[in-house]
C-alpha positions as CSV (number, residue, x, y, z in Angstrom):
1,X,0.0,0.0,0.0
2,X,2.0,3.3,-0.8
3,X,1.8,6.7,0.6
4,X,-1.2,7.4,-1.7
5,X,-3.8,5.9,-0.1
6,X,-2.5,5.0,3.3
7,X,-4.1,6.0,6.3
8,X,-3.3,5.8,10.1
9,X,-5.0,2.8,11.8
10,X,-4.9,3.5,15.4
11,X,-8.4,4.4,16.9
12,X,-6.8,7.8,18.4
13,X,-6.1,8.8,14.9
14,X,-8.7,7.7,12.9
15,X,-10.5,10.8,12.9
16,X,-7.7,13.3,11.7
17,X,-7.5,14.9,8.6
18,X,-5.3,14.6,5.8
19,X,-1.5,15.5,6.8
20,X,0.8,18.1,5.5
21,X,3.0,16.4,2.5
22,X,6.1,15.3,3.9
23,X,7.8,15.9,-0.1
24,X,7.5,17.5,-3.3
25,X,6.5,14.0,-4.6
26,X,3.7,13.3,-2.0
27,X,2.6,16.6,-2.7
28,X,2.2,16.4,-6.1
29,X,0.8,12.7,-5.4
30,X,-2.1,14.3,-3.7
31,X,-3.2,16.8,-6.2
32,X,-3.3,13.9,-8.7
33,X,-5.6,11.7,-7.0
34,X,-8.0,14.5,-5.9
35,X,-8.3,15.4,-9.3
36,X,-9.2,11.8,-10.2
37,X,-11.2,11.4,-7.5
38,X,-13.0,14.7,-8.5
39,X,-13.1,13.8,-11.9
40,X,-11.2,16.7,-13.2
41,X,-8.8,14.3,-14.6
42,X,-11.4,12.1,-16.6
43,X,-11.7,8.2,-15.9
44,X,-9.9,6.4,-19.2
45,X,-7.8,9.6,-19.8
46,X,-4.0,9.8,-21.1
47,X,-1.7,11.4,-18.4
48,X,0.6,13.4,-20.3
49,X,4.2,13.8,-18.4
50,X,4.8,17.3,-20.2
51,X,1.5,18.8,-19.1
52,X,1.5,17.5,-15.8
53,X,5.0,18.8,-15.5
54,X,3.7,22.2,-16.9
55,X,0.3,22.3,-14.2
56,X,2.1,21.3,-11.1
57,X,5.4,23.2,-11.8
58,X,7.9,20.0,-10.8
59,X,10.1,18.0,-12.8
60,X,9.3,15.3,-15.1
61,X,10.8,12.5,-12.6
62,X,8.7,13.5,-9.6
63,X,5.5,13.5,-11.7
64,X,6.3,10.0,-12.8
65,X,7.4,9.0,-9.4
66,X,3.7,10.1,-8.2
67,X,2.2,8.2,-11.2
68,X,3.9,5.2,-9.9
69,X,2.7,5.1,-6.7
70,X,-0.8,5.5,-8.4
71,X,-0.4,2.6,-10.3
72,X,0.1,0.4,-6.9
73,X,-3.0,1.7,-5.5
74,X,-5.5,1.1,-8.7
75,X,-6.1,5.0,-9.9
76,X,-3.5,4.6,-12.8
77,X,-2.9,2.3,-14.7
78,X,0.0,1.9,-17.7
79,X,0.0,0.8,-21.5
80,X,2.8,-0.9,-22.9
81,X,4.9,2.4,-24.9
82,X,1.5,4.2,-24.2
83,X,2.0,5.6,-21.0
84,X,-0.2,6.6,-18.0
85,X,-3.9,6.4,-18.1
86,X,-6.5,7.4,-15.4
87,X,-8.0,3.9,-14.1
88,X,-11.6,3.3,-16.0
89,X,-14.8,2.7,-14.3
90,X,-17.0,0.3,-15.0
91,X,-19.4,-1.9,-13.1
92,X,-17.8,-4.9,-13.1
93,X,-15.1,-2.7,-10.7
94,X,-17.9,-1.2,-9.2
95,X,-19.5,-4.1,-7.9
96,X,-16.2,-5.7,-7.0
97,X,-15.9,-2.7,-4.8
98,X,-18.9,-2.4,-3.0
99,X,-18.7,-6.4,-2.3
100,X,-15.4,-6.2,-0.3
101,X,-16.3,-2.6,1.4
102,X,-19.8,-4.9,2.4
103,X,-18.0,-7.7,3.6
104,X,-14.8,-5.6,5.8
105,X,-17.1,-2.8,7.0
106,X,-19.8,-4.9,8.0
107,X,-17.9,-7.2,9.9
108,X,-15.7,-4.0,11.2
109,X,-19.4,-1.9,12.8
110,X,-20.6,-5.5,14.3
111,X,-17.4,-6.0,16.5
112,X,-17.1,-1.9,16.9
113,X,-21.2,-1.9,18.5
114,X,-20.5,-4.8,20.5
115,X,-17.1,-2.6,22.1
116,X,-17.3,0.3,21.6
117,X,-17.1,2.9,24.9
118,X,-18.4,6.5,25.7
119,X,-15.8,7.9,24.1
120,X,-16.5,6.3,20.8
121,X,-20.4,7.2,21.4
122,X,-19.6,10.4,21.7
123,X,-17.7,10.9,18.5
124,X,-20.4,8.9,16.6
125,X,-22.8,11.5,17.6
126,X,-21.2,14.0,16.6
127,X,-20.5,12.7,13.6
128,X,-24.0,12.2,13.1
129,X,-25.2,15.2,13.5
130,X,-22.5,17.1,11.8
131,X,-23.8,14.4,8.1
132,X,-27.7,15.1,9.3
133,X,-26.9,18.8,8.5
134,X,-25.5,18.4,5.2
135,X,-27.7,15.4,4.5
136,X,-30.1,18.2,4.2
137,X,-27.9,20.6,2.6
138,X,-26.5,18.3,-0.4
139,X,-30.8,17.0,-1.1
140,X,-31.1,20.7,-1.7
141,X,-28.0,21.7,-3.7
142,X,-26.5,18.0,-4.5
143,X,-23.2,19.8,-6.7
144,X,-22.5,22.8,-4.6
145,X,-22.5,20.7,-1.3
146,X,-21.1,17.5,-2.2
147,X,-17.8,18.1,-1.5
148,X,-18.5,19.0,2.0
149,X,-21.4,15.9,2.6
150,X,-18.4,13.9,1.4
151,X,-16.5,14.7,4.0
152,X,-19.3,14.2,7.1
153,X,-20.2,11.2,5.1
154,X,-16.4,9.4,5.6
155,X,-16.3,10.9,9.0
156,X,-19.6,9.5,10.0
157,X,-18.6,5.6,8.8
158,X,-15.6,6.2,9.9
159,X,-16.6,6.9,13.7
160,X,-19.1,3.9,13.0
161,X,-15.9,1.0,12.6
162,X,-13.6,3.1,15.5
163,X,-14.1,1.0,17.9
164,X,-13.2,-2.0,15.7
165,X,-9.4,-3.3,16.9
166,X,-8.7,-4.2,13.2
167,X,-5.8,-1.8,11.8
168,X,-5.7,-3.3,8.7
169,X,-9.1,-3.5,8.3
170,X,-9.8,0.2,8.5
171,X,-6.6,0.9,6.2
172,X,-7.7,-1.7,3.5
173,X,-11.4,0.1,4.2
174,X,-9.9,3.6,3.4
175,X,-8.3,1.6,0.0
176,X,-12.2,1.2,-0.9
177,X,-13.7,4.3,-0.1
178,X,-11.2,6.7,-2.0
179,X,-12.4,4.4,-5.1
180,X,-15.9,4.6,-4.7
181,X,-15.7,8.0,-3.8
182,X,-15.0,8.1,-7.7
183,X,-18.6,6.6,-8.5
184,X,-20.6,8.5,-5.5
185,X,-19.1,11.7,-7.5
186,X,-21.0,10.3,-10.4
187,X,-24.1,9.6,-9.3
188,X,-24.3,12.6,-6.6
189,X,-27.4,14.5,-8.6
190,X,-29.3,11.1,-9.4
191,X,-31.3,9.6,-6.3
192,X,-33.5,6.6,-6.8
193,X,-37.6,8.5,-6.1
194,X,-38.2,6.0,-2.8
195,X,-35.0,6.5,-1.5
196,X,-34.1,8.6,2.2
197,X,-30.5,8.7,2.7
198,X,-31.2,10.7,5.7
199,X,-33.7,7.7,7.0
200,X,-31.1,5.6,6.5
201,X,-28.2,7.0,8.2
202,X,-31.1,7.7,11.4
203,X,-31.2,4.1,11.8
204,X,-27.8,3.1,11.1
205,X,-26.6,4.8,13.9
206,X,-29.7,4.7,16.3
207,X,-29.0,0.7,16.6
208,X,-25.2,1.3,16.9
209,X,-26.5,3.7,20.0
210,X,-28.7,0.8,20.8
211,X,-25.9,-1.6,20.8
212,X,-28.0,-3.8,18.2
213,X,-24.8,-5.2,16.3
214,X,-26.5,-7.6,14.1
215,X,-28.9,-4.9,12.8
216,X,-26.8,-2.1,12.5
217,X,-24.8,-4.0,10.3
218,X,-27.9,-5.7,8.4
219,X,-28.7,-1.9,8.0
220,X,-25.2,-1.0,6.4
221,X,-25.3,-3.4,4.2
222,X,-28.6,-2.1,2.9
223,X,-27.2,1.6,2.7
224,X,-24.3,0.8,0.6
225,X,-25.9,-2.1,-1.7
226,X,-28.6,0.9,-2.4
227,X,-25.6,3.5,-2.9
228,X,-24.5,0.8,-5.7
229,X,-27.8,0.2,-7.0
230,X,-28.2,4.2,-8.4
231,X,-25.2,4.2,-10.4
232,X,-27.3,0.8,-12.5
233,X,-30.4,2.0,-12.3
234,X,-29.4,5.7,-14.2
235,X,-27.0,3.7,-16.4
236,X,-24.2,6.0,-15.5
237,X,-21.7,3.8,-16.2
238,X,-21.1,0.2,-18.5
């Protein structure tokens, strides 16, 4: 896992935010992938050295050095004498995705219920209110409040797995997410007519409060098969 996508596992640290780039190559490193992410830089697209070079203002070796590391985490991908190419979507990877984020965060918010303390109840209420707010906020203006939903989103599903004592769980977890984060982007101004994302997360984290392990992850699974489900039903994606 490279320093793209890695994030700290202990519980103390889970809620931090992103840290300061420790070199010129991390730093350019993190512009790339937020602009994949984003989808400035456009799924299937060529990554030309010489423009990249040009946009960042860095050499030539550190923007392949970046690229690189991009490649080990999935976002990039090469072509033989072709060069670098922004990782496609499809739903095939979409649905390989959401399988593994069902089956390790799941398994992660059962043992995290079942142990969690006051501390971590504390931080999951906050967390929960903080997303309710711009639950509301993003239904109203889904573009010019995604960016910030995004953020209370992660935070809120990450204070649901703190208490989980699984390191690598939550690192391979944070893998995922940045990924899907890719297809949320896409289908952030198309909700399925019967759908309440704001019901959803209400009962997600009323039966973690509840200490009701079994359901609270029966619900998750629900919320992020559904999360899936809009991408296939708007045919945003082949």
């Amino acid at each position: 896992m490279s320093l793209a996508l890695e994030l700290d596992g202990p519980e103390s640290s889970r809620a931090a935010g992103p840290k300061k780039p420790r070199s010129l190559t991390e730093a350019v490193l993190h512009k790339l992938r937020t602009e994949i992410v984003q989808g400035v830089l456009a799924a299937g697209s060529k990554l030309l050295i010489d423009d990249l070079q040009r946009r960042y203002d860095v050499s030539g070796g550190t923007v392949r050095e970046a690229l690189s590391l991009l490649v080990s985490d999935g976002l990039v991908q090469t072509k033989a004498q072709r060069g670098f190419f922004v990782m496609p979507m499809s739903l095939d990877d979409l649905g390989d995705l959401t399988r593994a984020r069902i089956a390790l965060e799941c398994e992660a918010v059962r043992e995290s219920v079942k142990n969690g303390g006051s501390g971590w109840e504390d931080n999951l209420r906050a967390a929960y209110l903080s997303l309710t707010e711009l639950d509301e906020q993003v239904m109203r203006d889904p573009e010019g409040q995604f960016d910030r939903w995004e953020i209370a989103n992660r935070n809120f599903h990450r204070a649901l797995i703190a208490a989980d004592s699984s390191n690598w769980t939550y690192k391979f977890l944070a893998v995922l997410n940045i990924h899907l984060e890719r297809y949320r982007r896409l289908s952030s101004v198309h909700t399925l007519p019967d759908r309440d994302v704001l019901a959803e997360h209400e009962v997600i984290f009323q039966s973690a409060m509840e200490r009701d392990a079994d359901r609270c992850a029966q619900l998750l699974r629900e919320h992020i098969g559904t999360s899936a489900a809009v991408i296939r039903k708007f045919s945003l994606i082949r």
